[in-house]
Backbone as a printed PyTorch tensor [residue, N CA C, xyz], in Angstrom:
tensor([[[  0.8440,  -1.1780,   0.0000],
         [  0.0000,   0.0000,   0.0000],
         [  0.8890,   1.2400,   0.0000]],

        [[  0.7400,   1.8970,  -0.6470],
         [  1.2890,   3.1820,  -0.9660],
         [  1.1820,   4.5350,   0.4360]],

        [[  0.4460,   4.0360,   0.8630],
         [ -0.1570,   5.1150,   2.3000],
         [  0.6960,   4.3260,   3.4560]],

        [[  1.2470,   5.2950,   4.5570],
         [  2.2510,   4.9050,   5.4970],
         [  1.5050,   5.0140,   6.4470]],

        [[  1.9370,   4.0340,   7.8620],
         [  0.7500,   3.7910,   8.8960],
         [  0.6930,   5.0500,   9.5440]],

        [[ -0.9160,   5.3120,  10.1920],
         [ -0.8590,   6.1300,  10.5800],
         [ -1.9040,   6.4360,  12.1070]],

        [[ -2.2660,   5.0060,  12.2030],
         [ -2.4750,   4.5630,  13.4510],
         [ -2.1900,   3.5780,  13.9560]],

        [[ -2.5990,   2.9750,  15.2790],
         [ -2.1110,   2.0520,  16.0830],
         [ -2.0640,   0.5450,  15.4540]],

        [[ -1.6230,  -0.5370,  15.6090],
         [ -1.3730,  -1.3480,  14.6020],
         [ -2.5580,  -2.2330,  15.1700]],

        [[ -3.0500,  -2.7350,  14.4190],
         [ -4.6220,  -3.2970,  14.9080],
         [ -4.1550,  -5.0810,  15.6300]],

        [[ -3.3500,  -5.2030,  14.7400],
         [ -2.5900,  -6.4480,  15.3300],
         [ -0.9610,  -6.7430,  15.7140]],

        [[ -0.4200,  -7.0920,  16.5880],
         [  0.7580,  -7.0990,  17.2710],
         [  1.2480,  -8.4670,  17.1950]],

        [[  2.5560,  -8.4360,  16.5570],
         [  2.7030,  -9.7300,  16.4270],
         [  4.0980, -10.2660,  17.4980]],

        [[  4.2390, -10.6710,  18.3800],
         [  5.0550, -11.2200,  19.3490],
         [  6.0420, -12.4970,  19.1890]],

        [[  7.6420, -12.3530,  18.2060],
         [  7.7830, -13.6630,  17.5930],
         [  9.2070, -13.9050,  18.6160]],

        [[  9.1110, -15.8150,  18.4910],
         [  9.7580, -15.7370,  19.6740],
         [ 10.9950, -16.7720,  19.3390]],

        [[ 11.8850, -16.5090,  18.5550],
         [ 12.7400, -17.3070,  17.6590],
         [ 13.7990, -18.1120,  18.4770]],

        [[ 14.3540, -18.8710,  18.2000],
         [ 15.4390, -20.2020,  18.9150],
         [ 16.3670, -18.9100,  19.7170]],

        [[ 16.5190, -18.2360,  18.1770],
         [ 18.3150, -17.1940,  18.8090],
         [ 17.8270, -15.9340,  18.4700]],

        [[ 17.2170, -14.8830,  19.2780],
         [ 17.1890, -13.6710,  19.3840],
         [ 17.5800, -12.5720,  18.1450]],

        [[ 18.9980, -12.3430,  18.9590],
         [ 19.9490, -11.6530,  18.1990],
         [ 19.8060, -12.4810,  16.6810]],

        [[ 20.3040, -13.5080,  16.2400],
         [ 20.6350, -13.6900,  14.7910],
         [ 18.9930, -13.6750,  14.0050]],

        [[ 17.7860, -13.9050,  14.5700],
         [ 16.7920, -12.8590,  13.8620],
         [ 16.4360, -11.4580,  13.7280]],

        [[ 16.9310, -10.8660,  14.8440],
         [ 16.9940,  -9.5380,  14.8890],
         [ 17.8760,  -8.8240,  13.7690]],

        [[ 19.1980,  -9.3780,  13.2500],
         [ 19.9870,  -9.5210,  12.2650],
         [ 19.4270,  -9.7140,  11.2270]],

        [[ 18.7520, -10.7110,  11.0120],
         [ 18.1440, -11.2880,   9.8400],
         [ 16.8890, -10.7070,   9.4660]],

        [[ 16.0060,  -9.8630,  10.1730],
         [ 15.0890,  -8.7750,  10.0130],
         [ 15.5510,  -7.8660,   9.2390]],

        [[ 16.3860,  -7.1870,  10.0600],
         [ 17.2120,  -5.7750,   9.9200],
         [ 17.8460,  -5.4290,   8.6140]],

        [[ 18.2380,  -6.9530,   7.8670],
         [ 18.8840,  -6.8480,   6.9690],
         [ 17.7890,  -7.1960,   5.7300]],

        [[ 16.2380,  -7.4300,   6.0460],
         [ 15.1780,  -7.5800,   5.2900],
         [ 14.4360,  -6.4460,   5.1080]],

        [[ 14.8220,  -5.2590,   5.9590],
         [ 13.9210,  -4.3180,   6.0390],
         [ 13.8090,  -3.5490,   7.2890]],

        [[ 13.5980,  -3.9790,   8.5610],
         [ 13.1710,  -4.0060,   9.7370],
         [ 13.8850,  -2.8690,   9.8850]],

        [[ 13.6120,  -1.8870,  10.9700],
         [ 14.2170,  -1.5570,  12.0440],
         [ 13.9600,  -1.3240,  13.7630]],

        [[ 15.3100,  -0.9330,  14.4640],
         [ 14.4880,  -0.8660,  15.5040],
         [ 13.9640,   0.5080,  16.0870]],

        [[ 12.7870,   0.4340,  16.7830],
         [ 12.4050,   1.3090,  17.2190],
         [ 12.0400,   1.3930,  18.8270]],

        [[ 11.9420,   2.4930,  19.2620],
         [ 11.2740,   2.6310,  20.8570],
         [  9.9850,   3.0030,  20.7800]],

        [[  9.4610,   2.6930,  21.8040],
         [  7.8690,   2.8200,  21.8490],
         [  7.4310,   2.8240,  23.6760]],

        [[  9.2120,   3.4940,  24.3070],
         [  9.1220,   3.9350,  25.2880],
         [  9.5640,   2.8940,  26.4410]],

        [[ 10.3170,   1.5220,  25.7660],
         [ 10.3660,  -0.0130,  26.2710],
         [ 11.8270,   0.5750,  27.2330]],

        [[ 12.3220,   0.2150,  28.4140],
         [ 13.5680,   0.5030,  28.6990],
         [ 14.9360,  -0.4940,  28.4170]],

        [[ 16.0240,  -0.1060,  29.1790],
         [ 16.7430,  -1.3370,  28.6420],
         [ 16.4910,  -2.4580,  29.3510]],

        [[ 16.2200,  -2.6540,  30.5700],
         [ 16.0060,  -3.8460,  31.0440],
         [ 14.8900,  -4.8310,  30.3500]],

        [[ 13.8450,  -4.5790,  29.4020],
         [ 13.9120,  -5.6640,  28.7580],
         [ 14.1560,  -6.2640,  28.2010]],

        [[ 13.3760,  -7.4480,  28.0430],
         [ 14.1460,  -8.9820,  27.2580],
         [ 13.4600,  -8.9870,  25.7380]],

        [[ 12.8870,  -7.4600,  25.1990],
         [ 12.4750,  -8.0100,  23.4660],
         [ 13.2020,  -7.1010,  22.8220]],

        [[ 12.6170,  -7.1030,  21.5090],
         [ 13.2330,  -5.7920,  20.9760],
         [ 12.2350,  -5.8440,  19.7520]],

        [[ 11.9170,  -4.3200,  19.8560],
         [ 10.3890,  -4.0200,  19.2770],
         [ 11.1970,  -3.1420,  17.8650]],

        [[ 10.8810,  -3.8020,  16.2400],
         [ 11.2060,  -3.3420,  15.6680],
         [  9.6990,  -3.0990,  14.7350]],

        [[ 10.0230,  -2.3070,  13.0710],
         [  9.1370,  -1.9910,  12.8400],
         [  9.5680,  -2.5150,  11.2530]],

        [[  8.3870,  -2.9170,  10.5590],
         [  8.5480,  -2.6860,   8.8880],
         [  8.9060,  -1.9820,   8.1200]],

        [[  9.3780,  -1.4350,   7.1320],
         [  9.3970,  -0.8310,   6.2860],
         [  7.8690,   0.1800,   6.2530]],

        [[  6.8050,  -0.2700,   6.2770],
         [  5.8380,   0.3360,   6.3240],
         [  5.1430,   0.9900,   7.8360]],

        [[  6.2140,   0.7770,   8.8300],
         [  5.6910,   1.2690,  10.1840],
         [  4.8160,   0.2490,  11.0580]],

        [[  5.0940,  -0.7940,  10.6240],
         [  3.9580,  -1.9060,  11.6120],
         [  5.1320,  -2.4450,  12.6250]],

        [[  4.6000,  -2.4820,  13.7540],
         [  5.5800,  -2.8010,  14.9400],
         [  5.4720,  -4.3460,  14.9170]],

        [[  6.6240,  -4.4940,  15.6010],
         [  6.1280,  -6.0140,  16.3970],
         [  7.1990,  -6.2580,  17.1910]],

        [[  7.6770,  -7.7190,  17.5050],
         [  8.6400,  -7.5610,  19.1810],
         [  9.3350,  -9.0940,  18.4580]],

        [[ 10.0670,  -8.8790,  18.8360],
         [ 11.3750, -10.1230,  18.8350],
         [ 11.9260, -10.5040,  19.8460]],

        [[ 10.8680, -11.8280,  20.7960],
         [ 11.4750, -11.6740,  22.1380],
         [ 12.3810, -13.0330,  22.2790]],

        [[ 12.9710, -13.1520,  23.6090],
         [ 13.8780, -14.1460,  23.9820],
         [ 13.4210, -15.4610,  23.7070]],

        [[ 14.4090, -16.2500,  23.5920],
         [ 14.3720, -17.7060,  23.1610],
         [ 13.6990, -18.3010,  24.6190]],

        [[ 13.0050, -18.8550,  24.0230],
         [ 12.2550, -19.9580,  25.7570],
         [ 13.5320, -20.7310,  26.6030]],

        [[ 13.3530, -20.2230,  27.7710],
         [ 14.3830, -20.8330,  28.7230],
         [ 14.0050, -21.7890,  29.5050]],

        [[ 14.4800, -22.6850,  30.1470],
         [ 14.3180, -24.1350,  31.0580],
         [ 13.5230, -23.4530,  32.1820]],

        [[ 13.5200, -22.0710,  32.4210],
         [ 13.0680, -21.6420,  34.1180],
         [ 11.6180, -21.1710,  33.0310]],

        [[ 11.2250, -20.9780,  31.8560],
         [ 10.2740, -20.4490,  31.7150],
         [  9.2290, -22.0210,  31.3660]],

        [[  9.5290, -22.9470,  31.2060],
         [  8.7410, -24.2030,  31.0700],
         [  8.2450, -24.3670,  32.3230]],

        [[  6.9080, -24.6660,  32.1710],
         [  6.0160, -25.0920,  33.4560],
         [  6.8710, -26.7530,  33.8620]],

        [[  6.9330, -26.9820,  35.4790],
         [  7.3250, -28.1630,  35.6420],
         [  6.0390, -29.1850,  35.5130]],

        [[  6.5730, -30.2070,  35.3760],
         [  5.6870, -31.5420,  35.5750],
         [  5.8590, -32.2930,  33.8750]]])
């Protein structure tokens, strides 16, 4: 679409890849960049945006403490 976003993104997409960093790389170099949206450093994603302004988050790889036991 030829028109650049210009409101809130109706859908948020939350992707949660093996290795972080080497998709964040592999975005970045597709298009992506990153942006703030007011997140500090202590978190664990990193909220980049499209080429066309649609956000979304690139968060940490699932860890052994984040699996439910049993």
């Amino acid at each position: 679409m030829p028109e650049r976003k210009e409101l809130k993104n109706r859908l948020h997409l939350d992707l949660r890849p093996e290795d972080q960093a080497a998709e964040v790389e592999r975005l970045e170099g597709l298009g992506a960049s990153r942006i703030s949206v007011g997140q500090g450093p202590e978190v664990t994603w990193v909220v980049l945006a499209d080429p066309d302004g649609n956000e979304f988050c690139i968060l940490r790889a699932v860890q052994a403490e984040d699996q439910p036991a049993g």
